[in-house]
C-alpha positions in Angstrom: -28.3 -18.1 19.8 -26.9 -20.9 21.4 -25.8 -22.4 18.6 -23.7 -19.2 17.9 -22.5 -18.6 21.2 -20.7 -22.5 20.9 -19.4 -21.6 17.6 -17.2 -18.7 18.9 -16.2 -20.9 22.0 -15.4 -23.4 19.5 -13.2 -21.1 17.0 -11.5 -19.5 20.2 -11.1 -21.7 23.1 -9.0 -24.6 21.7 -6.2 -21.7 20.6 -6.0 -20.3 24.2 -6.1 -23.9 25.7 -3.1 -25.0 24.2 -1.8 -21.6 25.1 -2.7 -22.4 28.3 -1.2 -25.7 28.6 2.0 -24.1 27.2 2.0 -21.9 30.1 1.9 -24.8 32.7 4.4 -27.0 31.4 6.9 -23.9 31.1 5.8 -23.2 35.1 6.1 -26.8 36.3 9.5 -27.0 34.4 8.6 -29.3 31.6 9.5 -27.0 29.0 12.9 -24.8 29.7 13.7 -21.4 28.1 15.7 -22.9 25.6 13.3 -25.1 24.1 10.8 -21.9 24.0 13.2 -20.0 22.0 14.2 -22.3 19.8 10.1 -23.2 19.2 9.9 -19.5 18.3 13.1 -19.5 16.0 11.6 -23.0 14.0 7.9 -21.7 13.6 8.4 -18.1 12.8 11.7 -19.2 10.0 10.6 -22.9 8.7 7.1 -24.3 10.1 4.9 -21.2 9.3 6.7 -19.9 5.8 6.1 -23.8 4.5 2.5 -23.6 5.9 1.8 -20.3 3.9 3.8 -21.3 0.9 1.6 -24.5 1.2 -1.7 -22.9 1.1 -0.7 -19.9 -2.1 0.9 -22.4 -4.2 -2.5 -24.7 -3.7 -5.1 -21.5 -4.4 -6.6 -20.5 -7.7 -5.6 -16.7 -7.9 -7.0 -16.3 -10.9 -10.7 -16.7 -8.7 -9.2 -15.9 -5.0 -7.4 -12.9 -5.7 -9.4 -9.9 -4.2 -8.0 -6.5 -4.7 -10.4 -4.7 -3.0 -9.7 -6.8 -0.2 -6.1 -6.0 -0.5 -6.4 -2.7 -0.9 -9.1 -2.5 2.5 -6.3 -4.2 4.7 -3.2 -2.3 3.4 -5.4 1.5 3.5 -6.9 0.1 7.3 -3.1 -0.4 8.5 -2.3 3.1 7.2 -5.4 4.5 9.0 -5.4 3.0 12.2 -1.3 3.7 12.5 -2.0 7.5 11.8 -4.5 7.7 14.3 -2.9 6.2 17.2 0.2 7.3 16.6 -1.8 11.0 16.5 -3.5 10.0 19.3 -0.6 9.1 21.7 1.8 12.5 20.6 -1.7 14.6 21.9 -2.7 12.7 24.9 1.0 11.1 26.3 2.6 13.5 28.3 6.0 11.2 28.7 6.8 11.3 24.6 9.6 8.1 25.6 6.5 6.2 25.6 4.9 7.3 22.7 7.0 4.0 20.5 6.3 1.3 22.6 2.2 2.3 23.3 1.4 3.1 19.2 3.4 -0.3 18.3 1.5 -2.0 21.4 -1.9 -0.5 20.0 -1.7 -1.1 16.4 0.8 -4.2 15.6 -1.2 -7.6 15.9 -0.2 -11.3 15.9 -1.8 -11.5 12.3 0.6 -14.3 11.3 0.8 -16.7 13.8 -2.2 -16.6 15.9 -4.1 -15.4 12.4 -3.6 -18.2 10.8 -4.3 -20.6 14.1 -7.5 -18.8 14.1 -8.5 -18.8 10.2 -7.6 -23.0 10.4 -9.4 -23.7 13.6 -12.5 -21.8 11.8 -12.1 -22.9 8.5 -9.6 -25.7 8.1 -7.2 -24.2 6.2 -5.8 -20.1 6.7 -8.4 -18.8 4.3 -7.3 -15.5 3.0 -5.0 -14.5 5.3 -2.2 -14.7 3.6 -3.3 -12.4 1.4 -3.7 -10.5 4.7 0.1 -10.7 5.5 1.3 -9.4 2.4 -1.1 -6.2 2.2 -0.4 -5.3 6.2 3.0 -7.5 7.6 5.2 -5.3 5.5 3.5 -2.0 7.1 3.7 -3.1 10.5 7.4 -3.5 10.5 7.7 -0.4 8.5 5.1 1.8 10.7 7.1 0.4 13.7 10.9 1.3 12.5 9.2 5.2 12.3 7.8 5.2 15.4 10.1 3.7 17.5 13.0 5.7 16.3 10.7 9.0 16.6 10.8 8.2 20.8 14.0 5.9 20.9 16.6 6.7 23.8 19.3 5.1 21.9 22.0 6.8 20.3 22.3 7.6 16.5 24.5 4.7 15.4 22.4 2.5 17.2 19.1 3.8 15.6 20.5 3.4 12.5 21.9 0.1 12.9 18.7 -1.3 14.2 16.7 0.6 11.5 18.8 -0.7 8.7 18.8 -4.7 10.7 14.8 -4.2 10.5 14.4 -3.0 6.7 16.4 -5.8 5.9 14.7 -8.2 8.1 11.3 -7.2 6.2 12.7 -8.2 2.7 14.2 -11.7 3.9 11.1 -12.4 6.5 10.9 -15.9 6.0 6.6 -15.7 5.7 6.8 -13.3 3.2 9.5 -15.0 1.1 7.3 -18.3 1.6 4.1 -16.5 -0.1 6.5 -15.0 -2.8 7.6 -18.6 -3.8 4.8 -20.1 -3.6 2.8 -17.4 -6.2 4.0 -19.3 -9.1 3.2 -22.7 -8.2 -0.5 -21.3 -7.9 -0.1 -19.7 -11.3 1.2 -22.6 -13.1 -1.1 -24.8 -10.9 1.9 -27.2 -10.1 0.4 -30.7 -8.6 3.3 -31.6 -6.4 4.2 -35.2 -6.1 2.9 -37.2 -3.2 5.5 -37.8 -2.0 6.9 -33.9 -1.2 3.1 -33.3 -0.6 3.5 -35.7 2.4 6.5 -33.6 3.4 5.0 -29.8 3.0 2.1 -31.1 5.2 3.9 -32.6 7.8 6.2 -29.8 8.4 3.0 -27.1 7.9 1.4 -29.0 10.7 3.6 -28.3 13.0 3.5 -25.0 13.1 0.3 -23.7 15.0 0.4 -26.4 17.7 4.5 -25.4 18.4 3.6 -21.5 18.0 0.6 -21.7 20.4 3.1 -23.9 23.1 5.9 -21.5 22.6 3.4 -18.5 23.2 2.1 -19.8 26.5 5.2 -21.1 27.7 7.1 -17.4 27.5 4.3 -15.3 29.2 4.5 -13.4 31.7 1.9 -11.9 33.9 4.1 -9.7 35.8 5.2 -7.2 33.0 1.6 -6.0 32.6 1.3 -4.5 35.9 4.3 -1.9 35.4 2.6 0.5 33.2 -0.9 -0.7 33.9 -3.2 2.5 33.0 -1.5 2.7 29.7 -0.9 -1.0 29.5 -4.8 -0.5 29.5 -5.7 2.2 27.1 -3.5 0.7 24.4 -5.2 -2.8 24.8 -8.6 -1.5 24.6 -7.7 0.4 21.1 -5.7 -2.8 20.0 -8.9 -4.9 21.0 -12.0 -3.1 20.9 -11.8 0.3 19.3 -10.1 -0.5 16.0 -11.7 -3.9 15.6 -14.9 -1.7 16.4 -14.1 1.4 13.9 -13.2 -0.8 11.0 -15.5 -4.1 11.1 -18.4 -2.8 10.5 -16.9 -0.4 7.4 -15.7 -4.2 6.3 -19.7 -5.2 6.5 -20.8 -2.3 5.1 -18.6 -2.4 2.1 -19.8 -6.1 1.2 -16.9 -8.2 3.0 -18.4 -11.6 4.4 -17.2 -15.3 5.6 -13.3 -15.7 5.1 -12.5 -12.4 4.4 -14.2 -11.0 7.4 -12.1 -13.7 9.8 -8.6 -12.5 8.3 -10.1 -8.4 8.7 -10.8 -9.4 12.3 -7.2 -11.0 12.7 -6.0 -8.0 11.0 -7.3 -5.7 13.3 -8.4 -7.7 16.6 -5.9 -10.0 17.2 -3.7 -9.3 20.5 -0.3 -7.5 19.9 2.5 -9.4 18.3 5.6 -10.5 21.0 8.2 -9.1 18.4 6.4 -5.6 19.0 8.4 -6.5 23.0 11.8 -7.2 20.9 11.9 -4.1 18.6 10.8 -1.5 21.3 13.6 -2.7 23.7 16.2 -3.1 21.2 15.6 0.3 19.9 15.9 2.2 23.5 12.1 2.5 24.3 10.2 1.8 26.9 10.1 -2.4 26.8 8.1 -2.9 30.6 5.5 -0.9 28.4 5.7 -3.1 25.0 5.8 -6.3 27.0 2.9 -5.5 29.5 0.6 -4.5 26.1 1.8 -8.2 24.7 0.9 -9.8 27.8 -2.3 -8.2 28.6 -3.8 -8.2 24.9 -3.1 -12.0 24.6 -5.1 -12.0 27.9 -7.7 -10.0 27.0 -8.5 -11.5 23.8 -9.5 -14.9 24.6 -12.7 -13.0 25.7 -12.5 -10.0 22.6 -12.2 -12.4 19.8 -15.0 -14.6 21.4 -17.3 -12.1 21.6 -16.9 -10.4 18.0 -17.1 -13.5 16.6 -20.3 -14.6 18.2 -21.4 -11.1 17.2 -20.5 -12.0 13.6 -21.8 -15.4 13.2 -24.7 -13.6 14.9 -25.4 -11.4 12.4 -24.7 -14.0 9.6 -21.8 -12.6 8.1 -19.5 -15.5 8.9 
């Protein structure tokens, strides 16, 4: 039991520490707003797509390809969005909330903090790339509908920001690094030392700069502006659909790496772009950015806990 209990610690902790540390440099004025952004802008559009390119063009798909583990992810996204978005038009009285709380509830952080999570646990980001492409594409898409259903803005500006975000989903720079690297791994290209060097150094930098960058631009504040529903939509982002569709993962035979990139998928805290979209697209942003803040909070103790529960059980 023990054992367990410093397994989670030790597959959780370390992420939120650096997190942590992020936090205090940006309060003691070590790290400026500037450098924040710019972290965000060279993780999210160089740092993380080499990483993932890195790690398909290295696999065997011929013997990691899992289709039923493609299809779970991309049918779970399509579940768990039609049921929250269901449930918020039923229970939310004030429909201008209805885009910002069903993004909040159902849009994780299953790139960056996924794969900080799958490397600290495994060494490498497992099979959550596989991950992103069966569930990234739907979160954007899922979001554009929602968000637009309860958007203040005018018509042009809908439009506009709907069209910037379709487009934004074909040339997301993650995505494009997966599609690039699928035919290294099917012609299982050895890449000279030399460039090898090169990937790796650049892949390494991006969970250490993403986890800095995340710390350094939270805010505690936000979350206390719409704190009942901040509440509601962190406990279904946390708890209730990592709780619904885990155990439908176990029962359907998914163990070890898979399991870790299901719990990302569905359990890890909501994604800061979530914050970006809502307020760009007229809807309630105190809301989106209180979920962000409060789920990254919150998790450090979630993901702990499933993850003991797991490695409890033996399936991880």
């Amino acid at each position: 039991m023990l054992e367990n209990f410093m397994y989670s610690i030790n597959a959780t902790m370390p992420i939120f520490l650096v997190m942590i540390l992020g936090w205090w440099l940006k309060r003691i004025g070590f790290l400026t707003d500037e450098f924040v952004s710019v972290a965000d802008k060279l993780v999210f559009k160089v740092a993380l797509p080499v990483l993932v390119f890195k790690d398909i063009a290295g696999a065997d798909l011929s013997n990691d390809f899992d289709l039923k583990f493609v299809l779970f992810c991309f049918l779970g996204t399509c579940v768990f969005f039609g049921v929250t978005w269901l449930f918020a038009e039923i229970f939310l009285k004030d429909k201008s909330m209805i885009g910002s709380f069903v993004q909040g509830a159902f849009r994780g952080s299953a790139a960056i903090l996924g794969i900080a999570f799958a490397q600290n646990i495994y060494g490498d980001s497992g099979l959550v790339p596989m991950m992103i492409v069966a569930s990234i594409p739907l979160f954007n898409i899922f979001s554009v509908l929602v968000l637009v259903r309860s958007a203040n803005a005018n018509e042009n500006d809908r439009k506009a920001v709907m069209k910037k975000t379709l487009k934004g989903i074909v040339t997301n720079p993650i995505i494009i690094g997966i599609v690039l690297g699928i035919p290294f791994a099917l012609l299982k290209f050895e890449f000279p030392v030399i460039l090898q060097k090169s990937i790796n150094s650049v892949a390494s930098l991006s969970t250490p700069l993403a986890l800095l960058a995340i710390g350094g631009a939270f805010s505690t504040g936000e979350a206390m502006k719409r704190i009942r529903l901040t509440m509601i939509a962190s406990v279904i982002k946390l708890v209730v659909i990592p709780g619904v569709f885990l155990p439908l993962a176990i029962w359907m035979g998914f163990r070890g790496e898979a399991l870790v990139a299901m719990l990302i998928l569905t359990g890890a805290p909501t994604t800061v772009s979530s914050y970006i979209m809502a307020k760009n697209m007229g809807n309630d942003d105190a809301l989106a950015s209180g979920i962000v803040v409060m789920t990254t909070l919150l998790s450090s103790v979630t993901l702990t806990t499933i993850i003991f529960l797991l490695k409890n059980g033996g399936y991880i």
